[in-house]
C-alpha positions as CSV (number, residue, x, y, z in Angstrom):
1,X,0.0,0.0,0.0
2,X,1.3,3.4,-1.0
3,X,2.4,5.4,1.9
4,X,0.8,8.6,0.0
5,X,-2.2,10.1,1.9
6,X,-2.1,13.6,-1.0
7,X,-0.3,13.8,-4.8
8,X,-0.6,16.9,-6.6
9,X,0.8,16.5,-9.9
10,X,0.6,20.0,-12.1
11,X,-2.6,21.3,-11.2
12,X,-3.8,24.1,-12.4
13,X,-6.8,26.2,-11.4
14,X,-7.9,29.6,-13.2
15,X,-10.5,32.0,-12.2
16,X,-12.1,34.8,-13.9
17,X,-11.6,38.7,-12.5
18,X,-15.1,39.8,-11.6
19,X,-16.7,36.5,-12.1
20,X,-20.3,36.6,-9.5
21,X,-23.4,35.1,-10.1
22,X,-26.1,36.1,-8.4
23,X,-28.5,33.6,-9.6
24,X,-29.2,30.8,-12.2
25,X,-30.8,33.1,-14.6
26,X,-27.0,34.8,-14.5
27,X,-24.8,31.7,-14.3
28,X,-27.1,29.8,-16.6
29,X,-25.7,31.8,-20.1
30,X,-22.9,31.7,-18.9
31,X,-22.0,28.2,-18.5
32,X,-23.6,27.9,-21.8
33,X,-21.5,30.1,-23.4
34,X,-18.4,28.3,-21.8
35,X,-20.3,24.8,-23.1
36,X,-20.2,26.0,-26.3
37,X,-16.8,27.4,-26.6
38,X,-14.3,25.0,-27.4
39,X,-11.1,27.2,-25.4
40,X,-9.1,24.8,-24.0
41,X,-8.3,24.5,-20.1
42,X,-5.1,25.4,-21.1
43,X,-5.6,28.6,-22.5
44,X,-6.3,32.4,-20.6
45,X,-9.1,34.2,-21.6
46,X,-10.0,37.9,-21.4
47,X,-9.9,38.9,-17.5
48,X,-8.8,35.0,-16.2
49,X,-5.8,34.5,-13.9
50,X,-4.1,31.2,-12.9
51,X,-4.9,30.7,-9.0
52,X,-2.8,28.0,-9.3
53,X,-0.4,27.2,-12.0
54,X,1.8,23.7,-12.0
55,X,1.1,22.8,-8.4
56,X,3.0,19.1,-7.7
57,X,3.8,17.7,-4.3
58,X,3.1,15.0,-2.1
59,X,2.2,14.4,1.3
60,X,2.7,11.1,2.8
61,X,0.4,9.4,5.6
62,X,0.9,10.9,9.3
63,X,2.4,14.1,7.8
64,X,1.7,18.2,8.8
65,X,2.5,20.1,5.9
66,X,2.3,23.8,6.3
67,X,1.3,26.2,3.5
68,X,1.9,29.4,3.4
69,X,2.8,32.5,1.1
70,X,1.2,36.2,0.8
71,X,-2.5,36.7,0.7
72,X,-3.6,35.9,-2.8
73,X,-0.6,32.9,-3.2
74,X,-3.1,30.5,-4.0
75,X,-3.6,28.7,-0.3
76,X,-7.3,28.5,0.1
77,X,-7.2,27.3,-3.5
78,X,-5.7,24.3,-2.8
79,X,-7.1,23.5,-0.1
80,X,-10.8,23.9,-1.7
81,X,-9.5,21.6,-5.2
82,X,-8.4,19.3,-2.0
83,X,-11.8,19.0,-0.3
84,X,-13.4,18.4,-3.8
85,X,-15.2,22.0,-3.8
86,X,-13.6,22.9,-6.6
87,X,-12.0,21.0,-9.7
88,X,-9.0,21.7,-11.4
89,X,-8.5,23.2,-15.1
90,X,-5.4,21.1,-15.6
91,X,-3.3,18.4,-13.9
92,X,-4.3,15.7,-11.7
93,X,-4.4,15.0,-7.8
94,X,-5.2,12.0,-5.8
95,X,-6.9,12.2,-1.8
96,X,-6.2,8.9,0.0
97,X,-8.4,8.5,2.9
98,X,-11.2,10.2,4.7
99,X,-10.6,14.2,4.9
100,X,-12.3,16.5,7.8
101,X,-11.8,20.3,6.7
102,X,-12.2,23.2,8.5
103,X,-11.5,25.7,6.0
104,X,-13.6,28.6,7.1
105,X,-14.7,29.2,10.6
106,X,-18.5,28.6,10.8
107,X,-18.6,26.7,7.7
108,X,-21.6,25.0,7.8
109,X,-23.3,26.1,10.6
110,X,-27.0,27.3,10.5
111,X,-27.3,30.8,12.5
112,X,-30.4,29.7,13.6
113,X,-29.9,26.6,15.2
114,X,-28.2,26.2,18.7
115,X,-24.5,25.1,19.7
116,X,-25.7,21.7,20.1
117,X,-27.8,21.5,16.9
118,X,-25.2,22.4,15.1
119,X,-22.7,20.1,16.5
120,X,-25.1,17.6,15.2
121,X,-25.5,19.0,11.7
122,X,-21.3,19.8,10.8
123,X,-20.9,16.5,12.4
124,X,-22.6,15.1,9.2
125,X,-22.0,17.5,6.7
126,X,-17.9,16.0,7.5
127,X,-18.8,12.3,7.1
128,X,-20.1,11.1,10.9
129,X,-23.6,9.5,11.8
130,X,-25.6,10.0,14.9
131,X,-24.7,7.9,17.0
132,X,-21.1,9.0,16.3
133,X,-21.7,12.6,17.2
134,X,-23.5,11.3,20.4
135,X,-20.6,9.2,21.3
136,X,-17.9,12.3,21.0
137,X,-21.0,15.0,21.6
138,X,-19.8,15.9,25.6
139,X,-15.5,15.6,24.3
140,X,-16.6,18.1,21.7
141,X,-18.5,20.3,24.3
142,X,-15.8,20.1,26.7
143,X,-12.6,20.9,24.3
144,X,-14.4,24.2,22.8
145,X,-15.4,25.3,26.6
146,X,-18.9,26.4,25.5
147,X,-21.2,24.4,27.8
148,X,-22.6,27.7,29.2
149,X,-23.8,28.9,25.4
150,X,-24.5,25.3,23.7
151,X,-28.3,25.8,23.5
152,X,-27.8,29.2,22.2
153,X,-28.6,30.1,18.9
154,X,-24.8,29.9,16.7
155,X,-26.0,33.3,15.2
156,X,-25.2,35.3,18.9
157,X,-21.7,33.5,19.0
158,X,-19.0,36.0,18.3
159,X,-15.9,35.0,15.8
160,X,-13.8,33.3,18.3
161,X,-16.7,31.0,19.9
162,X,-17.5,30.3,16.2
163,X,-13.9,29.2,15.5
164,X,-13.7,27.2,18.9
165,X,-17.0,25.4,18.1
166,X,-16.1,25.2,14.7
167,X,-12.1,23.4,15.9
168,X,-13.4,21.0,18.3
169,X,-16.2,19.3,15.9
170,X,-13.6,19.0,12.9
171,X,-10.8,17.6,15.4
172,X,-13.4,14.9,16.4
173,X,-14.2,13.4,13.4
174,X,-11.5,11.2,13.5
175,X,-9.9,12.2,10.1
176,X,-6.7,10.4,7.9
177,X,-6.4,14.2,6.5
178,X,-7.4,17.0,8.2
179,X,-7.4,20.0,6.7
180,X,-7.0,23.6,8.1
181,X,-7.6,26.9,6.9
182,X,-6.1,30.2,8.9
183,X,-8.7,29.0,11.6
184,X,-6.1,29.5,14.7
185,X,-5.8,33.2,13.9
186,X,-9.5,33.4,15.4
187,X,-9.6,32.9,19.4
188,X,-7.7,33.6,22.8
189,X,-3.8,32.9,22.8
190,X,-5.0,29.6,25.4
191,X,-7.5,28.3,22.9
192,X,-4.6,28.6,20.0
193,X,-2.3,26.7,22.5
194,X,-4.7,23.9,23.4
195,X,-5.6,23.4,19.1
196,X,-1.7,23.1,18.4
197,X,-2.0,20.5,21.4
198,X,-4.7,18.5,20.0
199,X,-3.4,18.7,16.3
200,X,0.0,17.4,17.7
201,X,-1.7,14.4,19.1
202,X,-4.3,13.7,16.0
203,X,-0.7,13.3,13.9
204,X,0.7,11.0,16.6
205,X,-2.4,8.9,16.3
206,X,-1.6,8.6,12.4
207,X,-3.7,11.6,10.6
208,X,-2.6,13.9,8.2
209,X,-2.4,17.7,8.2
210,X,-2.5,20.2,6.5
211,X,-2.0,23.8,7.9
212,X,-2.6,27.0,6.3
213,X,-1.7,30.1,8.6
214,X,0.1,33.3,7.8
215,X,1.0,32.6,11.9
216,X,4.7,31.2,11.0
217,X,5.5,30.5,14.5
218,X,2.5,28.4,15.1
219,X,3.5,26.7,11.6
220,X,7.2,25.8,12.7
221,X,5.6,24.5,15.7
222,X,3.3,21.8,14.1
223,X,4.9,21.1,10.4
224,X,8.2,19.3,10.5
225,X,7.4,20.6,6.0
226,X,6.2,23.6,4.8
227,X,4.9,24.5,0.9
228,X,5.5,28.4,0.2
229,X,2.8,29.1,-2.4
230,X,3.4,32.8,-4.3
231,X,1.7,33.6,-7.4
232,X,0.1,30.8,-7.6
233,X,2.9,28.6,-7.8
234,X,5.5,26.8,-5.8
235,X,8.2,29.0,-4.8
236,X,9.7,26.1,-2.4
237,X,9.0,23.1,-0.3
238,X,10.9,22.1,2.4
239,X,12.0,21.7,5.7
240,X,9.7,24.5,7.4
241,X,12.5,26.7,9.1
242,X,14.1,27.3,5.3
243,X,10.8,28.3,3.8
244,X,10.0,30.7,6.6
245,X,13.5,32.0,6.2
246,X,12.8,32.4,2.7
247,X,9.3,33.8,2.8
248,X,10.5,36.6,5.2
249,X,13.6,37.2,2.9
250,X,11.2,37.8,-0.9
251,X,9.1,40.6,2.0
252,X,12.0,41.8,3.4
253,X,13.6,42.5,-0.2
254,X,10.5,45.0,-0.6
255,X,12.9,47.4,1.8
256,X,15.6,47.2,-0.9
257,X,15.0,50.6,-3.1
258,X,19.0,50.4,-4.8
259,X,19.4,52.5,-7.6
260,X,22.8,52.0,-8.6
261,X,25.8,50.7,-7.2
262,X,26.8,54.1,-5.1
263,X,27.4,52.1,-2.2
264,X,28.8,48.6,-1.4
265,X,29.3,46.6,1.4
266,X,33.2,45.6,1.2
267,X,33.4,43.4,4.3
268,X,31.7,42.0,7.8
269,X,33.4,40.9,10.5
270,X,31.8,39.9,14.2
271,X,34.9,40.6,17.3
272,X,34.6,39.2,20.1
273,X,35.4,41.6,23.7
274,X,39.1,41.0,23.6
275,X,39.0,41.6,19.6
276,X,39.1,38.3,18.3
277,X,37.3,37.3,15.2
278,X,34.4,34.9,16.8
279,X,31.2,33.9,15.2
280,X,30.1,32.0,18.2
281,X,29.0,33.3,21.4
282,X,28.0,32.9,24.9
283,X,24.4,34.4,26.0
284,X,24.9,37.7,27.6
285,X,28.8,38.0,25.8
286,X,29.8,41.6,24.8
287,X,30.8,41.7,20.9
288,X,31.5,44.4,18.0
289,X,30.1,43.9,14.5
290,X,32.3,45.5,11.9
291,X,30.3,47.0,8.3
292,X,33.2,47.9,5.9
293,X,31.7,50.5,3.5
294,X,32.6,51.9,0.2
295,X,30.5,55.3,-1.3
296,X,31.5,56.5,-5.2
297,X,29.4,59.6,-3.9
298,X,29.7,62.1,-1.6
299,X,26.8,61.4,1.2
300,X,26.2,63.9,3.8
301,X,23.5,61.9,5.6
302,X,23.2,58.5,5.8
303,X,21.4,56.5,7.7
304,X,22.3,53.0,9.0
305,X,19.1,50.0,9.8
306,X,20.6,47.0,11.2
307,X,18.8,43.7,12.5
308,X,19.1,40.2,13.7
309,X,16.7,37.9,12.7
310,X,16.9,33.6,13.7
311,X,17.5,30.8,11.1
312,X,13.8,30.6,10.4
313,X,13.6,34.2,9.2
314,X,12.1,35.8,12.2
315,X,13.2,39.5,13.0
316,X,14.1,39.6,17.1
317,X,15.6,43.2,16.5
318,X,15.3,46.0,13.9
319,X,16.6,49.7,14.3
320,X,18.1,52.5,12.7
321,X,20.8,54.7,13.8
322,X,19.2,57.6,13.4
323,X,16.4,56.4,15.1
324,X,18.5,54.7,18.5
325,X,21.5,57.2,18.2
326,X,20.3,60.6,16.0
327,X,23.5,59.1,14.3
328,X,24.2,59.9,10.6
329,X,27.2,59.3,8.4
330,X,29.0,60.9,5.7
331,X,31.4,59.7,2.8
332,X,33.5,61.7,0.6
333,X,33.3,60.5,-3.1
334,X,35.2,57.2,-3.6
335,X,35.6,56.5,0.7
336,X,35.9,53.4,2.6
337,X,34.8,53.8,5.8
338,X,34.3,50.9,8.6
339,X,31.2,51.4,11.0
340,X,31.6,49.9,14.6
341,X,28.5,48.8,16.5
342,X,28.7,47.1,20.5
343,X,25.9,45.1,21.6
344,X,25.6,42.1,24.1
345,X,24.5,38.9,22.9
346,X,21.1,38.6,24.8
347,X,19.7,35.9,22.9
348,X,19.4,32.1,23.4
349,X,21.1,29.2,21.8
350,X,20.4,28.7,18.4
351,X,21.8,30.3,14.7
352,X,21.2,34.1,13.5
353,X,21.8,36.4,10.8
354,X,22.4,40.1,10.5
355,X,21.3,42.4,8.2
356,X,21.5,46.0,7.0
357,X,20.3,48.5,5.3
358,X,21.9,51.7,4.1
359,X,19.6,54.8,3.4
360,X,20.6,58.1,1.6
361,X,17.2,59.9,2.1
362,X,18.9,63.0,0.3
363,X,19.9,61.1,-2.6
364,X,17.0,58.7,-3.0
365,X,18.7,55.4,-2.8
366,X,19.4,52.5,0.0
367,X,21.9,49.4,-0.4
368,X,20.2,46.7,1.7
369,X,22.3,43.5,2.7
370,X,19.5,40.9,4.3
371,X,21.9,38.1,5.8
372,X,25.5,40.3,5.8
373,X,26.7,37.4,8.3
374,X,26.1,34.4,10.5
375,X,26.5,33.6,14.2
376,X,25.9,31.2,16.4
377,X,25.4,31.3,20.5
378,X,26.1,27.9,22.6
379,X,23.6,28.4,25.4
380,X,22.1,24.6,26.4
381,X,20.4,25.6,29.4
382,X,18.0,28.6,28.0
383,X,15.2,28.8,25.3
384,X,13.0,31.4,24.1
385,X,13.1,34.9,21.9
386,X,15.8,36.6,24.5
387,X,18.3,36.0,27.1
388,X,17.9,37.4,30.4
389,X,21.1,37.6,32.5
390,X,19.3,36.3,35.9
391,X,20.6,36.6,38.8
392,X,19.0,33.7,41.1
């Protein structure tokens, strides 16, 4: 037996810009019109986009895949062609096993009918019978903490009690693929916790995820792989803490505003406090980053960003000299001039990168270096975002 729970092999799925239909007297003509037009699937007409173009990947049984990418990447697409609401234009894709999907909050609840009713009613609409829902009725109840409103009509339930009621039915069902759409953005940070918890055990028991979330942490968290989706297509697939890295690096680059090559970065160099050239550190150790910069111009007023970000792409520190020091620089044309900063390393173990960015608001132009260099601090007995130098 094939140990493939999802294939994907180049899917494509178009819409049309400004497509609605109102009602069948509207999207009757027009389905006849597409009927009797013989434009292939493989062809853009006036106003269509690809929503997804040349999708493949594959997702094997007991997996959680994460996807993410920019609003408008083509997330929600897949995961609709996946739960057989939509069909592709191109390409083929296989679903082995039962699939629970949770892919908008509410989906499939009826405003008028209470908590309870409603368990009842999504409990079927994803694949279980009565006397299933009975059986897992008071679990469900208990995980979304809503016994006080469960004979309340769903239509006085505010976003988050929707996306709690919503969670706990879906994580119930007893799915091979579960599939999950942004819902943890809705809801107390407790409630988020306690859904990571229960998606962690539904994989151990076997079932497959997939998670869409523009929340990256929550994402590196539960998906040991990650799909990066931009445009509609693939930009990488991977081990999750690369594709983060990489989908913070394409947003970052929308700082980068170079016009030229006025100024380059010659050199970096990280010192340790006796002067030493280190790239590994203890928490809390003094060091000196070293920017070696070369101007063709004369610059009167520059202005220096620099931050450190972790090896999954997360920013822990951003700030500009200007900003932290009312500190500006200036370069005669054709200088070289090396720019000194301290700093203690107050962060726990684990890899990092520091970047720059060089702005000449006079002139217009910024040179922007995203990962300039690399360091690492040894620190086995702390975790976290930051290091605090206790004293106990």
């Amino acid at each position: 037996m094939s140990n493939v729970a999802i294939e994907f092999c180049h899917v494509y799925k178009k819409f049309k810009k400004g497509e609605k239909f109102d009602s069948l007297r509207d999207f009757i003509p027009h389905l006849t019109r597409k009927i009797l037009s013989n434009a292939s699937n493989g062809d853009l007409r006036e106003k269509e986009f690809w929503a997804v173009k040349d999708v493949s990947f594959q997702v094997g049984y007991g997996e959680a895949v994460g996807i993410i990418g920019p609003n408008g990447a083509g997330k929600s697409t897949i995961l609709k062609l996946l739960s057989g609401i939509l069909l592709p234009n191109k390409g083929t894709f296989k679903v082995n096993g039962k699939i629970s999907a949770l892919i908008e909050v509410g989906a499939g609840f009826h405003p008028d009918l209470t908590g309870r009713e409603n368990i009842y009613l999504n409990g079927a609409i994803l694949g279980m019978n009565r006397e299933e829902v009975r059986e897992k009725y008071d679990s469900i109840v208990e995980f979304s903490e809503l016994e006080e409103f469960i004979d309340t009509p769903v239509k006085r339930y505010s976003s988050g009690m929707y996306a709690r009621l919503g969670f706990s039915i879906a994580a119930h069902v007893d799915p091979q693929i579960l599939l999950i759409d942004e819902v943890l953005s809705v809801g107390d940070f407790s409630f988020q916790q306690k859904c990571l918890k229960k998606m962690h055990e539904i994989i151990d028991s076997g079932t497959t995820i997939i998670f869409i979330s523009h929340n990256l942490p929550a994402v590196i968290q539960l998906c040991p792989k990650t799909i990066l989706l931009n445009r509609g297509a693939v930009h990488q697939f991977g081990d999750t803490k690369d594709v983060c890295r990489q989908y913070y690096k394409i947003f970052s680059q929308t700082r980068k505003v170079d016009e030229g090559d006025s100024l380059s970065l010659e050199g970096v160099e990280l010192f340790s406090s006796n002067g030493s050239p280190v790239t590994v550190f203890r928490p809390g150790d003094p060091a000196k980053i070293r920017f070696s910069i070369g101007s063709k111009i004369e610059i009167k007023d520059l202005v220096m960003s620099l931050f450190i970000k972790r090896n999954d792409g997360m920013v822990l520190f951003d700030t500009r000299s200007d900003l932290s020091g009312n500190k500006y620089f200036s370069f005669s044309e054709g200088e070289t001039k090396e720019i000194d900063l301290s700093f203690k390393v107050n962060l726990p173990q684990g890899t990092y990168y520091v970047g720059m960015t060089l702005i000449a608001p006079s002139q217009g132009f910024c040179l922007y270096q995203d990962e300039a260099i690399e360091f690492y601090v040894d620190a086995p007995k702390s975790t976290g975002y930051a290091f605090l130098d206790l004293k106990w």
